[in-house]
C-alpha positions as CSV (number, residue, x, y, z in Angstrom):
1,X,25.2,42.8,13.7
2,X,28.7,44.0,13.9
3,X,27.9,45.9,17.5
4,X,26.7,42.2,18.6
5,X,29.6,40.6,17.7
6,X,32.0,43.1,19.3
7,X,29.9,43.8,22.5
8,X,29.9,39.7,22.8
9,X,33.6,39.9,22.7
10,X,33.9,42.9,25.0
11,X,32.0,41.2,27.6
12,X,33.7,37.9,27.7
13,X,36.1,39.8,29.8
14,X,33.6,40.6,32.6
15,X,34.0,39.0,36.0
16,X,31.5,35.7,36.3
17,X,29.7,37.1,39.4
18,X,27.9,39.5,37.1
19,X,26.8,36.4,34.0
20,X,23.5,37.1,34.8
21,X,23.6,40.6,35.9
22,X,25.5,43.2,33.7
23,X,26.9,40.7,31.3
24,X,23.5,39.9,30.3
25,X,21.4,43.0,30.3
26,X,24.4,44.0,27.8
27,X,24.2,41.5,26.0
28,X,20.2,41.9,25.5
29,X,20.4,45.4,24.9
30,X,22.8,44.8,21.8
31,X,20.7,41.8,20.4
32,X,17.6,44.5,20.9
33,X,18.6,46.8,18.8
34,X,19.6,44.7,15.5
35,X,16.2,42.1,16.6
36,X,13.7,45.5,16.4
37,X,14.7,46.8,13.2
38,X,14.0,43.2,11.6
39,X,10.9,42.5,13.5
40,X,9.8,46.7,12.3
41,X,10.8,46.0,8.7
42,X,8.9,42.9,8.7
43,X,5.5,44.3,9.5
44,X,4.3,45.9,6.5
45,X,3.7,49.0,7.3
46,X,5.8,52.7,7.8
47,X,4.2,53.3,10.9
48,X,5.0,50.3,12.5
49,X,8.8,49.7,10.8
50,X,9.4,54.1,12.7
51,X,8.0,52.8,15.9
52,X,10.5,49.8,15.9
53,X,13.5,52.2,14.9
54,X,12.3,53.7,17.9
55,X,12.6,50.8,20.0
56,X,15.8,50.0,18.1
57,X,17.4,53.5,19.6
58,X,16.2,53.4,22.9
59,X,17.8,50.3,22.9
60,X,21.0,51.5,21.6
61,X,21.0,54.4,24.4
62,X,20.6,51.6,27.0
63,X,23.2,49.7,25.8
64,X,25.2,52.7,25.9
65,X,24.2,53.5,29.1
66,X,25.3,50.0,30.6
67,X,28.6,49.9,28.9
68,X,29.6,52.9,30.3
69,X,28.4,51.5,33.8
70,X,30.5,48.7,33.0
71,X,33.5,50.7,31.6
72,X,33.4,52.4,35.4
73,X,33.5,49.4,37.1
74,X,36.5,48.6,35.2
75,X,34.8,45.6,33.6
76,X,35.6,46.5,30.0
77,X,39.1,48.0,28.6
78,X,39.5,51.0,27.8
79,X,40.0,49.9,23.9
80,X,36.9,48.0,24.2
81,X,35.0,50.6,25.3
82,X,35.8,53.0,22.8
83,X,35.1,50.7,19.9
84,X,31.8,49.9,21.5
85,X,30.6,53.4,22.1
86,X,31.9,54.4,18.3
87,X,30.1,51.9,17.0
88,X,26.5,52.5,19.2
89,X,27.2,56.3,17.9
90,X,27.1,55.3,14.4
91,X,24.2,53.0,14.4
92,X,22.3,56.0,16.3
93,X,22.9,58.0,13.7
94,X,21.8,55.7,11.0
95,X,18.6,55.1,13.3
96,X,18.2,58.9,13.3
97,X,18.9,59.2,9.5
98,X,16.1,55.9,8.9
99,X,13.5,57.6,11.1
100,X,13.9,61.0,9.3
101,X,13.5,59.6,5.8
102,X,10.6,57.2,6.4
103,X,8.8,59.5,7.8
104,X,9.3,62.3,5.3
105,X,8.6,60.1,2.0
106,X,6.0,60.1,0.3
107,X,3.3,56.9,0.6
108,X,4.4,54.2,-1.6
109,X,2.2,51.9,-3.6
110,X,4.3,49.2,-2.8
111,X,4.7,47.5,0.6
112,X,7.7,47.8,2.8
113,X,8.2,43.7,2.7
114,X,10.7,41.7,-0.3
């Protein structure tokens, strides 16, 4: 939720001709990402929750992807850009880490939803 917040701020700084271009694939991607784990958890089942922290990561590399597009067109500050990327970095590695342990646990008797 944090990586929304701050890509949302990074990108308020982005020329108006690209609102529906650049700006908003961003801005998807990062809502992706947060959105796929929820909608993974919610399902019920360890398959299903891994597949979604798949989603989740490819996300997270798209997003990466574009903000470094927009970090060449000089559409993002440098300082913006760095937090960004840091922050994508981290939540890959918790993806990674998520992924890893779900699918290494044993079965549970107990179902993945509160």
């Amino acid at each position: 939720m944090t990586l929304v917040s701050l890509v949302y701020q990074a990108t308020k700084r982005v020329p108006e001709v690209e609102r529906f271009g650049l700006t908003s694939q961003i801005q998807r991607c990062a809502v992706s990402t947060p959105s796929n784990i929820a909608e993974g958890r919610s399902r019920g089942s360890r398959k299903d929750f891994v597949h979604f922290l798949h989603i989740a990561l490819g996300s997270s590399a798209e997003l990466e992807t574009q903000f470094d597009i927009a970090k060449e067109l000089s559409f993002v500050s440098e300082g913006d850009y760095t937090k960004v990327v840091e922050l994508i970095d981290e939540v890959r590695r918790m993806l990674v880490v998520m992924i890893s342990s779900l699918r290494t646990l044993q079965p549970s008797p107990f179902p993945l939803q509160s």
